[in-house]
C-alpha positions in Angstrom: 0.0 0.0 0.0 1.5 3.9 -0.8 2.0 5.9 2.2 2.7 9.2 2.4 5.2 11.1 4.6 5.8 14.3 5.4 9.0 15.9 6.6 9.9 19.6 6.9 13.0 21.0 4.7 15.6 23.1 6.9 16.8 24.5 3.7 14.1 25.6 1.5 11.9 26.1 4.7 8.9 24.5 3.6 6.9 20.9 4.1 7.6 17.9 2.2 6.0 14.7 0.9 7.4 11.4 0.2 6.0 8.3 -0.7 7.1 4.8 -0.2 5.4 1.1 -0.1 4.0 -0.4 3.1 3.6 -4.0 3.3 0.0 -5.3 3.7 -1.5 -9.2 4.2 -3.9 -9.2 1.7 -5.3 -12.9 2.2 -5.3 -15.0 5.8 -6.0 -18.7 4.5 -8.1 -20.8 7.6 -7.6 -24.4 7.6 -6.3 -26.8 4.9 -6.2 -26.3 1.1 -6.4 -29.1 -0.6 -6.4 -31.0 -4.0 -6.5 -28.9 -7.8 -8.7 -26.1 -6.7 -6.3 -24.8 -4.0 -3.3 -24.1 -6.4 -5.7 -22.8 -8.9 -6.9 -20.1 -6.0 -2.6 -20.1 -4.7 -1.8 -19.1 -8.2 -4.9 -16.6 -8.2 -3.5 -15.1 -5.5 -0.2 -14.8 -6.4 -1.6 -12.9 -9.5 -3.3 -10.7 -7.9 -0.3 -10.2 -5.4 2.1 -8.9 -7.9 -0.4 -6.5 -10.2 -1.4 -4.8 -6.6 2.8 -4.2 -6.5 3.2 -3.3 -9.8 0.2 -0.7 -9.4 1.2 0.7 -5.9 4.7 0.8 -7.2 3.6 2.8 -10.0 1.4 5.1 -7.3 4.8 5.7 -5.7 6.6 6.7 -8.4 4.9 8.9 -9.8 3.6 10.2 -6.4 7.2 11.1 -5.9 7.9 12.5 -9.0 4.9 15.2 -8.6 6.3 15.5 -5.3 9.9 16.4 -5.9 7.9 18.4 -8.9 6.2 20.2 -6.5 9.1 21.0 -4.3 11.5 22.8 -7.1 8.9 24.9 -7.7 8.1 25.9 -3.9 12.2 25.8 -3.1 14.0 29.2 -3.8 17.4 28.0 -3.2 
């Protein structure tokens, strides 16, 4: 999951963001998984795993990128 930070910058004197991954759990399996159905639902899961990471990475990238954007333009120095 993207969180957002926010630090203050001695230099340019103002408030700064800064975004970065959290790890969440997405699925708690209860009891046994047996049998074909159970990979099919693993690998499921799995898929679903990596396009969340390769969407909150892409949140965090260009979260920071707007960010940093947005701090040249407030930064005199």
């Amino acid at each position: 999951m993207p969180q957002t930070t926010l630090t203050y910058d001695e230099q340019c004197k103002i408030q700064t963001k800064h975004m970065t991954l959290r790890p969440e759990q997405l699925v708690v399996f209860g009891g046994g998984c047996y049998g074909e159905g159970c990979l099919y639902a693993l690998a499921a899961i799995g898929i679903v795993a990596a396009a969340s990471v390769v969407v909150s990475g892409s949140i965090v990238v260009v979260g920071n990128v707007v960010y940093w954007l947005e701090k040249q333009g407030q930064c005199a120095i």
